[in-house]
N, C-alpha and C positions, 0 to 999 in steps of 0.2 A: 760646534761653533768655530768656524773659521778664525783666523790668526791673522792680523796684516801687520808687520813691521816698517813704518813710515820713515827713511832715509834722506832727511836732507835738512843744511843747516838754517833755515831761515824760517823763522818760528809762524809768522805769519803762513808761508806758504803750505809747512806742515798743518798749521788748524783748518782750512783751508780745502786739502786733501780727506782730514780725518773725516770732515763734516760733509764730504761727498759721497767716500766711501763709504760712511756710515747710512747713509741714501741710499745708497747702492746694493747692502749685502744685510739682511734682519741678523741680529744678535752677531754685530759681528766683533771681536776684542782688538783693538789698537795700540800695536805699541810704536815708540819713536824714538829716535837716535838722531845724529848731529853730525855725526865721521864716523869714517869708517870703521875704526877703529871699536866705536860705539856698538857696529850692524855686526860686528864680528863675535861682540864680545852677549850682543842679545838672541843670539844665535847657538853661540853655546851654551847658555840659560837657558832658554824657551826650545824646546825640541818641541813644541804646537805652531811653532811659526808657518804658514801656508804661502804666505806671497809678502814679496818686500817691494814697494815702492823706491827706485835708487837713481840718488842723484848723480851725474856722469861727475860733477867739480863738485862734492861735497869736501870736506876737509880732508886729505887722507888718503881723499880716491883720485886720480890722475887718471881719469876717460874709462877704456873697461875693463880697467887692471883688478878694481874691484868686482866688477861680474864676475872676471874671468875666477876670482877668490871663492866666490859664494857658489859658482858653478861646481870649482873643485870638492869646497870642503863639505855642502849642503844640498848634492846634486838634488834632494828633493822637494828642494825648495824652489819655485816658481821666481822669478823676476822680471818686475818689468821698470822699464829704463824711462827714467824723466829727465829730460833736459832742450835747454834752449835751443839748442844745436838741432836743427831739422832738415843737415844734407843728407840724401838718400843714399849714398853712399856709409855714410856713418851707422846711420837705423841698419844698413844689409850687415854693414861689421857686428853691431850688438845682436843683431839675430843669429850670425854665426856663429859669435861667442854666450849663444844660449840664451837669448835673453827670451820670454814668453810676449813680450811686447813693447813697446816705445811709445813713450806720453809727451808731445813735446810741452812743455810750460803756456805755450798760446794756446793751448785746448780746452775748451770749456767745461765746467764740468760736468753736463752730459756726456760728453766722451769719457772722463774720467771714470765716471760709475759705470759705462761700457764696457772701459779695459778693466776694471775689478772684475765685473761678472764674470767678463768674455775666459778671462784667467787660472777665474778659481773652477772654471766647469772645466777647465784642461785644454783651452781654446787659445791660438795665436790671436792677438790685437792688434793691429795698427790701425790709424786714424782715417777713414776715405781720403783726406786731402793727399798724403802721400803715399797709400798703396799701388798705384801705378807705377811711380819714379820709382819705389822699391823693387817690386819687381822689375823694373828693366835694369835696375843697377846688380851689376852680374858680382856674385861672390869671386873675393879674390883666391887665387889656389892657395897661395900662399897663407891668408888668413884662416882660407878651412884645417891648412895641415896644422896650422900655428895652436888653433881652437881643440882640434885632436890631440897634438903632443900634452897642453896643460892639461887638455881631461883624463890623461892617461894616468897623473902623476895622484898620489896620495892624499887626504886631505894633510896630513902631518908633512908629508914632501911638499907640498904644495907652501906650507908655513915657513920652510926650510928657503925656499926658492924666494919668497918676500923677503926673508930676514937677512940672506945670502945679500938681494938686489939695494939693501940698507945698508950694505956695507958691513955688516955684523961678522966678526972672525967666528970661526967653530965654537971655542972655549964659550962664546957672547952667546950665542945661538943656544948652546944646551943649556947653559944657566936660562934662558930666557923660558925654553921648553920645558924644561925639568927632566933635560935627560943626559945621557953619557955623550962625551964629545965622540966616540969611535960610532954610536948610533947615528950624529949626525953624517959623521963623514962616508955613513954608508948609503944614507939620503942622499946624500950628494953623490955620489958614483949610480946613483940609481936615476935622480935627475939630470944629470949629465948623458944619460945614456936613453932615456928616453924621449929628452928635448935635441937631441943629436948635436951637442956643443962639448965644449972638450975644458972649458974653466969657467969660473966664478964669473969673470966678465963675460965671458958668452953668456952664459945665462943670465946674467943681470940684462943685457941687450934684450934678452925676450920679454920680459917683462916691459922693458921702456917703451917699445913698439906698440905697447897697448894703449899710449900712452895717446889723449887728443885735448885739441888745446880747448881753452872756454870762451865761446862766445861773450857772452855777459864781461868776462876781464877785459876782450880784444877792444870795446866799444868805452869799456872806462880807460884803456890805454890812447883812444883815439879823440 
């Protein structure tokens, strides 16, 4: 029985999703979270997880600093990316950054029950309306190396590099982990050397870069 982990804060839109995907896929098990923090923490629970539905502005997650988390620490876990946000330049960034497909929010939910299927058979999704714009929106180099160096990094490096990007001193980070502060600092000479940065602020800068604004705020700011 398939697994789907439903990611995003707005309850309405979670029931919504579940009652599609459950159209979608016979005996399928649903779970849901709210932030990231939530997707991260049902994830270490659920080792049956198959595919997460993930919101780009859920609480938590800042554009695809969370993919880029789940790509690390659960590379066998499938994603695919729901959000307002439908420039084809953003869909090429989440595909580079591993995403298995992109929902925009305006999608009906026959598309919705597409991308479940299309997903779980180990099939790339995206919507007809914007698979042309995507492909002609050319990957940046820059993003491919950026998608490379995080996937390079551990899933525990990987934790080291968020908590580092929070500000978190060494001493914070092992109490957070449960581990030796000389273990983190070795994370950290290992991160540093494989994201090709030389301190804590550099590496917090990779992480920011992930970072994309939200449509839905832009429109209540205006």
């Amino acid at each position: 029985m398939p697994t789907l982990l439903i990611a995003d804060d707005h309850p309405l839109f979670r029931a919504a999703l579940r009652g599609a995907a459950a159209d979608a896929v016979a005996q399928l098990s649903v779970l849901e979270a709210e932030s990231l923090d939530g997707v991260l923490a049902a994830l270490e629970s659920h080792e049956d997880i198959d595919l997460v539905l993930l919101d780009l502005h859920m609480p938590g997650n800042h554009g695809l600093a969370g993919l880029a988390a789940i790509r690390a620490q659960y590379p066998a876990v499938a994603v695919i990316v729901v959000s307002a946000n439908d420039d084809p330049r953003v869909v090429r960034r989440a595909l580079d950054h591993g995403a298995a497909g992109y929902l925009p929010k305006s999608s009906g939910l026959d598309e919705l029950r597409e991308a479940v299927r299309s997903v779980l058979a180990c099939e790339q999704w995206l919507p007809a309306s914007l698979r042309a714009a995507v492909t002609r929106a050319q990957s940046s180099q820059h993003d491919t190396e950026l998608a490379s160096r995080l996937a390079s990094l551990s899933p525990q490096q990987f934790r080291v590099l968020t908590l580092v990007a929070q500000g978190l001193l060494n001493k914070q980070i092992a109490d957070r982990l449960d581990v030796q502060e000389r273990t983190v600092k070795a994370h950290l000479s290992a991160i540093f050397d494989r994201l090709g940065v030389r301190n804590r602020t550099q590496a917090s800068v990779v992480l920011r870069e992930l970072e994309l604004s939200d449509p839905a705020r832009q429109l209540e700011a205006g």
